[in-house]
RODO-2510 file (C-alpha; in nm, 4 decimals, decimal comma):
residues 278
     n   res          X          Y          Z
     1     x     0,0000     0,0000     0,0000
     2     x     0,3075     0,2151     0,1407
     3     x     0,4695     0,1387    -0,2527
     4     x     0,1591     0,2451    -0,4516
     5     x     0,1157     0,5857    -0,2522
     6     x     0,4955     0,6607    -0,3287
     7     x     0,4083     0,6112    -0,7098
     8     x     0,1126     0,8180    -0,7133
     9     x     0,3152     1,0700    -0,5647
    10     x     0,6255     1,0577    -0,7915
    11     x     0,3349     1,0432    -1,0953
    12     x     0,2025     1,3998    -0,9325
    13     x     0,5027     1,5664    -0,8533
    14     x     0,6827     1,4987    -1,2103
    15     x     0,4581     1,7493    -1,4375
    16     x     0,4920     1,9853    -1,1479
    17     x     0,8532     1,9580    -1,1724
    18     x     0,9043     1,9735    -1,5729
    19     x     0,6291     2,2874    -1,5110
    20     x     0,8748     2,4732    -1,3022
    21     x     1,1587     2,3547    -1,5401
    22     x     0,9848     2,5038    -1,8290
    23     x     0,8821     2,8163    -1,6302
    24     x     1,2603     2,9066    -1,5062
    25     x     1,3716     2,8331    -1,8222
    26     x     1,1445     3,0933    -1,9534
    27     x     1,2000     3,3460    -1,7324
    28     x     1,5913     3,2946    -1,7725
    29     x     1,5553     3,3735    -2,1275
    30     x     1,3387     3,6722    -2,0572
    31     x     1,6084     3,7778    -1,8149
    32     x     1,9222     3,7758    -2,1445
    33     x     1,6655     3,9729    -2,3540
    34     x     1,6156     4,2568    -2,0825
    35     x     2,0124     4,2129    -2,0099
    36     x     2,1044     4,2363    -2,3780
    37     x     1,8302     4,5549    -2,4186
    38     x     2,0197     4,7518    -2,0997
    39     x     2,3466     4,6439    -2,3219
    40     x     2,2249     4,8773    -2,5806
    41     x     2,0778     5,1565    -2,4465
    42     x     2,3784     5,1778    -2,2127
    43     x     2,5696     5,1742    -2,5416
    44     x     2,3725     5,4277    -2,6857
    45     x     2,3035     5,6312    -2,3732
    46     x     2,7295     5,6733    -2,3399
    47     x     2,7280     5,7671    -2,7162
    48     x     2,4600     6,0574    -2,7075
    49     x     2,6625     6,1400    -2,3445
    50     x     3,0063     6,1680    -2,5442
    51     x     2,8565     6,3864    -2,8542
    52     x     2,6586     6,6267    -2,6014
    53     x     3,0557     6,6818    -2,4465
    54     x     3,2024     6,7760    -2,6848
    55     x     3,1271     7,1209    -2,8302
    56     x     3,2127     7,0139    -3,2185
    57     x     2,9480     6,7845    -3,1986
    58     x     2,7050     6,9543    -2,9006
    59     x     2,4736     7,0036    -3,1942
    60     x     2,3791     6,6469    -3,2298
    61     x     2,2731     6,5960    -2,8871
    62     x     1,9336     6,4757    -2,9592
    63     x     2,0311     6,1553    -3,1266
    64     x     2,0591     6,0674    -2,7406
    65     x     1,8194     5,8249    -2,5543
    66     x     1,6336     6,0848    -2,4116
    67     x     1,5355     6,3511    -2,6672
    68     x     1,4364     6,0525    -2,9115
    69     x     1,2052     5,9289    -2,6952
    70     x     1,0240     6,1860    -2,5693
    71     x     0,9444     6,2825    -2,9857
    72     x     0,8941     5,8882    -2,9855
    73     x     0,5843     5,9588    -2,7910
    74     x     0,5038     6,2441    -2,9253
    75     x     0,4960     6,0941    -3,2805
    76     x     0,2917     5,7835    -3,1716
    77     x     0,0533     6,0112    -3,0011
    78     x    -0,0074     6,2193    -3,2649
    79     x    -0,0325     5,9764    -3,5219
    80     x     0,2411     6,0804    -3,7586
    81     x     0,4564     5,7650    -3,6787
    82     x     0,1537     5,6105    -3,8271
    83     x     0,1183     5,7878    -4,1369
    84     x     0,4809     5,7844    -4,2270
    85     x     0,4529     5,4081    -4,1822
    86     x     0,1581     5,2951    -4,3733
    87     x     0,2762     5,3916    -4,6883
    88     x     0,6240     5,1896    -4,6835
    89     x     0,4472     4,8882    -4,5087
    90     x     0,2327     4,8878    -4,8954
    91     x     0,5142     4,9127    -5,0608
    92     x     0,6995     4,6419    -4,8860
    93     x     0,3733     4,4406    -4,9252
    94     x     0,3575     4,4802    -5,3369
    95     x     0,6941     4,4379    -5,3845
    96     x     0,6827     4,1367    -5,1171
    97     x     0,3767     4,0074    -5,3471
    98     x     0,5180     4,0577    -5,6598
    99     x     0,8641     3,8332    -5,5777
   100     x     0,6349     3,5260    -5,4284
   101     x     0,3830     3,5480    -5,7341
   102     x     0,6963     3,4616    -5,9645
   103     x     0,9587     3,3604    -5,6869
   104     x     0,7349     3,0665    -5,5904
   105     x     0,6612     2,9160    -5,9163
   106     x     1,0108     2,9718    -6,0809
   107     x     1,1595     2,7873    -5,7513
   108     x     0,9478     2,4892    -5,8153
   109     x     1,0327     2,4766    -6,1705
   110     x     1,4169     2,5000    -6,0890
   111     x     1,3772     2,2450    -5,8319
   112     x     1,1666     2,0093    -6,0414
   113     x     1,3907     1,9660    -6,3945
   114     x     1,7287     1,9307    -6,3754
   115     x     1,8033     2,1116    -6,7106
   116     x     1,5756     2,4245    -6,5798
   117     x     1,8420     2,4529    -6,3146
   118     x     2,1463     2,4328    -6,4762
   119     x     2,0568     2,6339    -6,7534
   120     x     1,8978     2,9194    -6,4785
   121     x     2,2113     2,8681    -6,2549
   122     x     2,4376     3,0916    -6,3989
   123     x     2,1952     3,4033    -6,4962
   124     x     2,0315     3,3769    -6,1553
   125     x     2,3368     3,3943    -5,9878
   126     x     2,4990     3,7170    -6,1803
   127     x     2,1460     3,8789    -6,1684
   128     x     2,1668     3,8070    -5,7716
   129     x     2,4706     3,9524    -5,6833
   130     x     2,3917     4,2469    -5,8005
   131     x     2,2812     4,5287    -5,5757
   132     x     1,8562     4,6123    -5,6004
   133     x     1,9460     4,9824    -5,5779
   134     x     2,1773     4,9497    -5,8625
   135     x     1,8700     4,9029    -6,0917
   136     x     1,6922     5,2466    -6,0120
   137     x     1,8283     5,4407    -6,2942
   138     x     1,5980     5,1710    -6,5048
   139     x     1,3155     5,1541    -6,2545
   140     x     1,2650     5,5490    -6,2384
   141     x     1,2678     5,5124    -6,6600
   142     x     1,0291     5,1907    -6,7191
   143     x     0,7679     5,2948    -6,4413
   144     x     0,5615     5,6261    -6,4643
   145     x     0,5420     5,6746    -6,0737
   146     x     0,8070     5,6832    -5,8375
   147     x     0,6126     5,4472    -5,6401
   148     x     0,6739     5,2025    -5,8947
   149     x     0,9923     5,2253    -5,9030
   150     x     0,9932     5,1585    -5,4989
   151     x     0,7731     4,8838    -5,5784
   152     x     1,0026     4,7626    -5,8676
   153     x     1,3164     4,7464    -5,6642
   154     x     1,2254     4,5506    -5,3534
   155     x     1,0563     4,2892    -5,5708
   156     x     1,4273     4,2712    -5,7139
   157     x     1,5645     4,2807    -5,3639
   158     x     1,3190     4,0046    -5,1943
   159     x     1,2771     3,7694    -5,5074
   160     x     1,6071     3,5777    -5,5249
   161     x     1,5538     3,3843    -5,1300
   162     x     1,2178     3,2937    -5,2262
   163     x     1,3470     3,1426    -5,5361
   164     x     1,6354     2,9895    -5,3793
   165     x     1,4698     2,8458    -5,0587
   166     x     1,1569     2,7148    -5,2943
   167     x     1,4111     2,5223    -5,5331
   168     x     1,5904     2,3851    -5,2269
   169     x     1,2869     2,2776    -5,0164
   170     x     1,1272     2,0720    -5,3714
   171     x     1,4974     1,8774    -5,3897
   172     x     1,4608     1,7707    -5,0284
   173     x     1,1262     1,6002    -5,1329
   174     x     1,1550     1,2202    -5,1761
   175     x     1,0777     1,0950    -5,5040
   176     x     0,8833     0,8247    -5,3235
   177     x     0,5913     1,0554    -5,2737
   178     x     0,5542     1,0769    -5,6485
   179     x     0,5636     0,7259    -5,7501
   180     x     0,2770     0,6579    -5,4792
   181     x     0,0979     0,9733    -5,5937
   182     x     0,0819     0,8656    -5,9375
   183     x    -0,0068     0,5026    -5,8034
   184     x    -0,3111     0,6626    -5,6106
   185     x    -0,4097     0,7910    -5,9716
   186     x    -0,3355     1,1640    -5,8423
   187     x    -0,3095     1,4321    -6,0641
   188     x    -0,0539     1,7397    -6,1910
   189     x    -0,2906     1,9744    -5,9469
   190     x    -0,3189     1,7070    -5,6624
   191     x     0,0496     1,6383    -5,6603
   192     x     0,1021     2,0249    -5,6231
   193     x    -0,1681     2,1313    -5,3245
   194     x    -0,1177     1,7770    -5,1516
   195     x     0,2943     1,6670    -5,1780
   196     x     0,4767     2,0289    -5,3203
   197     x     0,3326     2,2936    -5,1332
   198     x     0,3234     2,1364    -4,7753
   199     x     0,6324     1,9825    -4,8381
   200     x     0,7974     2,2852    -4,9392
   201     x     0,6177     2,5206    -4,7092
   202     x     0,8942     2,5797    -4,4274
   203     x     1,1346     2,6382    -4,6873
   204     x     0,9472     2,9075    -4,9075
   205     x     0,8404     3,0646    -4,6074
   206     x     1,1934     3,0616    -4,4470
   207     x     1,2951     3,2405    -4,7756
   208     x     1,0051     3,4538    -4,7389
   209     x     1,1387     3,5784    -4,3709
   210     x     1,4989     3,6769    -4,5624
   211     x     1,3171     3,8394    -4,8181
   212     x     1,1544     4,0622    -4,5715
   213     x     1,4585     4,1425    -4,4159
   214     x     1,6575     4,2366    -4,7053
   215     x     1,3720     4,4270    -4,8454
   216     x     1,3034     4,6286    -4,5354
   217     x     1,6915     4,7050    -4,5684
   218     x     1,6407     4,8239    -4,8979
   219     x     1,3289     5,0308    -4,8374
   220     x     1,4626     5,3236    -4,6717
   221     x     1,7185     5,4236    -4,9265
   222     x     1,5063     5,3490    -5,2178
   223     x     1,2451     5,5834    -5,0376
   224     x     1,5229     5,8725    -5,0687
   225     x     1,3585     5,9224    -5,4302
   226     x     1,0527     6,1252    -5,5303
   227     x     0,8172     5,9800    -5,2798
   228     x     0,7181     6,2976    -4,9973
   229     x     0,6059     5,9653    -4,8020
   230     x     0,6944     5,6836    -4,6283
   231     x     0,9849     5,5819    -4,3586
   232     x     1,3024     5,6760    -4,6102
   233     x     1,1121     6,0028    -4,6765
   234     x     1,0926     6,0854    -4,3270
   235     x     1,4520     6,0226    -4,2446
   236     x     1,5555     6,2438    -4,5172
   237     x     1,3520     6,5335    -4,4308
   238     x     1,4407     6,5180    -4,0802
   239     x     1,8231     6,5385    -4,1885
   240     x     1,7432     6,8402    -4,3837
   241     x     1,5668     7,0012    -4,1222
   242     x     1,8325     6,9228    -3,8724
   243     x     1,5478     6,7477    -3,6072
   244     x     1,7655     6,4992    -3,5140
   245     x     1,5253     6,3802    -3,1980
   246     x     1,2885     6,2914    -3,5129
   247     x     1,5656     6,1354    -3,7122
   248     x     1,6514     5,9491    -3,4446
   249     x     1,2628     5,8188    -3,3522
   250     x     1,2251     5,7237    -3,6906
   251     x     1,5387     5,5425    -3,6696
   252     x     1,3679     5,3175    -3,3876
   253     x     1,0339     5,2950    -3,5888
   254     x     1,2043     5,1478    -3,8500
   255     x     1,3668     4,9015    -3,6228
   256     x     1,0166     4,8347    -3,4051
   257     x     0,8765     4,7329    -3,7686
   258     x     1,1453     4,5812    -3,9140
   259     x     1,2136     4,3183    -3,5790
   260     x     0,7881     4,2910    -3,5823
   261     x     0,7945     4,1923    -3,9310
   262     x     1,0749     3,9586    -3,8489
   263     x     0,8941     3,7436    -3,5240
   264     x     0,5917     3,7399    -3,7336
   265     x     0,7523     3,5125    -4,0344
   266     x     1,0426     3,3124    -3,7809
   267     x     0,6651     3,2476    -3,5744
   268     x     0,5534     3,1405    -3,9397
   269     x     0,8190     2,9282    -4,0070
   270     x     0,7863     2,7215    -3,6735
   271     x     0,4225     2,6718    -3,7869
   272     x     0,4977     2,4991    -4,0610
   273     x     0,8108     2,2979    -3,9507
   274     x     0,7330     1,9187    -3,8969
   275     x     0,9285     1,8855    -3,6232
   276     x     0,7107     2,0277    -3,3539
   277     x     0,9498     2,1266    -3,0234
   278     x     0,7724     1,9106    -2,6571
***
């Protein structure tokens, strides 16, 4: 009786134990992200002290913690962080739509035939390594609106990891699938909604999250064109009008949007991964 009592009890206390596990573990993790935040405002905070010191610089001053902040608030309250936002989140989004729409498809097809990807390999691999805002001369000529243009060049910037990530995730598929696929009597359009796209779903969206991050890297500069809106726009004009509290704050806007964008495709990602973490 003594025995069976001692079981029950080790049965109860063992998810109470792997609960406070999980729970310390947690909050140790929470603890390296505050530690590595102080890091960098400390960092930053010793910067803005430095340039306020020294009278050659005094004039920059507001790129400190403090003054960046306080227009931080002042531009969330009012609402102008989000008007200069909206308008570079749509152009992120059409030129993010734009490079899955042919990303996607040209992955597959690279993955699928062997002589689509050694005939591709070469061109796609110059046309890569060259820089997105090398192609604006052309992109303010071919599009009648510099929003285009915008448009134009992150689609060049974001399309290359989809296309890569899509051709490696359909390699990694095992050609079993297909042979019992066909077996089953499945069709082209079965094959592609019930073996492709799931099985190449973490990859493509993988790609997808390096897109976004090399197109929201891109953004800013290529908003330094015609555009009187959006984030790049804003930076600009608060360089030229020497409000370097507001230079600063959009400076952390961009970064608030950039890291959301970020945890919202690496949360993405995890969703579609097979191997699901206890």
């Amino acid at each position: 009786m003594s025995l069976d009592l001692t079981l029950d009890d080790t049965v109860a206390i063992e998810p109470s134990r792997r609960t406070g596990e999980h729970l310390a573990g947690h909050a140790r993790s929470f603890g390296y992200v505050l530690l590595g935040i102080a890091a960098l405002l400390a960092v930053w905070w010793i910067g803005g002290a430095i340039i306020a010191a020294n009278p050659r610089t005094a004039s920059f001053a507001d790129f400190a913690p403090l003054p960046t902040f306080q227009r931080l608030w002042a531009m969330l309250l009012s609402g102008e962080a989000v008007k200069m936002a909206l308008p570079s989140l749509a152009r992120i989004g059409g030129g993010l739509a734009w490079a899955i729409v042919l990303g996607v498809p040209l992955g597959i097809l690279v993955g699928r035939f062997k002589g689509m990807r050694q005939a591709s390999s070469v061109p796609f691999q110059f046309l890569r390594m060259i820089s997105p805002l090398a192609w604006m001369p052309i992109a303010v000529m071919a599009f009648s609106s510099w929003n285009g243009a915008i448009v134009f060049l992150i689609g060049v910037a974001a399309i290359w990891p989809i296309l890569f990530s899509t051709a490696h995730g359909f390699r990694r598929i095992d050609p079993a699938w297909f042979k019992v696929a066909r077996n089953l009597g499945a069709r082209p359009w079965h094959m592609l909604f019930t073996i492709i796209v799931p099985a190449i779903l973490q990859d493509a969206l993988a790609g997808i999250r390096l897109a976004v991050g090399v197109a929201w890297i891109v953004l800013v500069p290529a908003e330094f064109l015609g555009v009187t809106s959006g984030l790049g726009y804003a930076i600009n004009d608060a360089r030229d009008t020497l409000e370097y509290d507001r230079l600063a704050a959009t400076v952390v806007i961009i970064g608030l949007i950039g890291f959301t964008l970020d945890f919202l495709c690496e949360r993405a990602v995890r969703r579609a991964s097979w191997a699901r973490e206890e």
